[in-house]
C-alpha positions, 0 to 999 in steps of 0.5 A, a space after each residue: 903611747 910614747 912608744 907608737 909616737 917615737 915609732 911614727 915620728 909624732 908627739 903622743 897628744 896628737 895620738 890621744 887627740 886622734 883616738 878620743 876623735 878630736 882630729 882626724 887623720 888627712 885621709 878622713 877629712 878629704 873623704 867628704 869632698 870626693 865626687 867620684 865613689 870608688 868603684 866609679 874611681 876604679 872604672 876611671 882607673 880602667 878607662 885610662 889603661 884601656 886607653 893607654 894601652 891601646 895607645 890613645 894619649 888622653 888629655 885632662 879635659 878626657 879625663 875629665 869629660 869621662 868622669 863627668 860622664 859617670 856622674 850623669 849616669 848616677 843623676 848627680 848635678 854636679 860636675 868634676 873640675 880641675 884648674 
């Protein structure tokens, strides 16, 4: 195990804590505050190369608008936001 950490620059008990799941890696923690699934992120993703290539400049009030539009296509109540 203190061959993986030296490759991956980390100490050997964060490698022990991950794998007996003590922690969790970045990633897995932000899952829970995802709104969007990811094929409706993929959809999100096509709208916005659709749009550019046909050279409309969306906005992130467009980009928000739409991905709000996806969540009402599912029945969710809540809404995407950004600062």
């Amino acid at each position: 195990m203190r061959a993986v950490a030296r490759l991956y620059g980390c100490s050997d008990k964060l490698i022990a804590n991950y794998l007996n799941s003590k922690i969790k890696s970045a990633p897995d923690c932000f899952v829970f505050y995802q709104k969007l699934s990811p094929v409706e992120e993929k959809v999100l993703a096509q709208y916005i190369i659709r749009a550019y290539n046909l050279g409309f400049l969306l906005t992130i009030q467009h980009l928000n608008d739409y991905a709000n539009e996806l969540l009402r296509m599912k029945d969710v109540n809540i809404i995407v936001g950004y600062h």
